[in-house]
C-alpha positions in Angstrom: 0.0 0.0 0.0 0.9 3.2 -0.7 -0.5 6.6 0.8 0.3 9.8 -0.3 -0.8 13.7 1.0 -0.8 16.9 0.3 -2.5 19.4 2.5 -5.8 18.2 3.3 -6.2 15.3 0.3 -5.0 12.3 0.9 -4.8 9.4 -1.8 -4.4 5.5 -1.2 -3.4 3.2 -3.4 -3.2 -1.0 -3.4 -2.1 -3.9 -5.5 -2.3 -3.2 -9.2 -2.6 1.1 -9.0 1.3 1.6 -8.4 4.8 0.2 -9.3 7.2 0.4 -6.3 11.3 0.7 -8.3 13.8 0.8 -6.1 17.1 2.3 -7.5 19.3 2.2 -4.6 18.6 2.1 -0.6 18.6 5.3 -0.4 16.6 6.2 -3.7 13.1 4.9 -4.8 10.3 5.7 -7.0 6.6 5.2 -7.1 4.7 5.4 -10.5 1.4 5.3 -11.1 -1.3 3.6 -13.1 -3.2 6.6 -13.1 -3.1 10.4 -13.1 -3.3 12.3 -9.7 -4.9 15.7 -8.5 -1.4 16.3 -7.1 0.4 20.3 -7.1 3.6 18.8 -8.5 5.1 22.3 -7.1 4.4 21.8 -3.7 5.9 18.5 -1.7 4.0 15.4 -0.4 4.5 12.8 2.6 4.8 9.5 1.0 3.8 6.8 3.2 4.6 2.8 1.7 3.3 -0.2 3.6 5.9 -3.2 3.4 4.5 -6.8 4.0 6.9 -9.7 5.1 5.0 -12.8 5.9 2.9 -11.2 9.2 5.3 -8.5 9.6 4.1 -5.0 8.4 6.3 -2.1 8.3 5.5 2.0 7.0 8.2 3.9 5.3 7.5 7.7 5.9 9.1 10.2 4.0 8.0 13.8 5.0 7.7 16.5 2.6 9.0 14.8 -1.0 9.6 16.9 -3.8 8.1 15.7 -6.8 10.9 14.7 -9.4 9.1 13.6 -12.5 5.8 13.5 -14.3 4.9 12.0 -17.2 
């Protein structure tokens, strides 16, 4: 799962809407199935739900610039 927001709207998404990448550990990326009502100017907190067996863990990231947008 992943959950994004931005002010007061908050999006969630599960299974099939997104595509977790990760480049490095330090450096991931999230894209989309679908377009977003999102200000790509301003910053979001980016929440992602990790699922090992029974063990869940969130990832928070605070305030994340928006790199790219296709």
């Amino acid at each position: 799962m992943v959950v994004l927001k931005q002010g007061d709207m908050t999006w969630e998404f599960e299974g099939s809407d997104f595509e977790l990448r990760n480049h490095s550990e330090s450096q991931w990326e999230v894209a989309f199935n679908w377009q977003l009502e999102v200000n790509i100017t301003k910053p979001v907190d980016v929440a992602v739900q990790l699922i090992d067996g029974e063990n869940k863990t969130w990832l928070v990231s605070k305030q994340v610039n928006i790199d790219t947008v296709y």
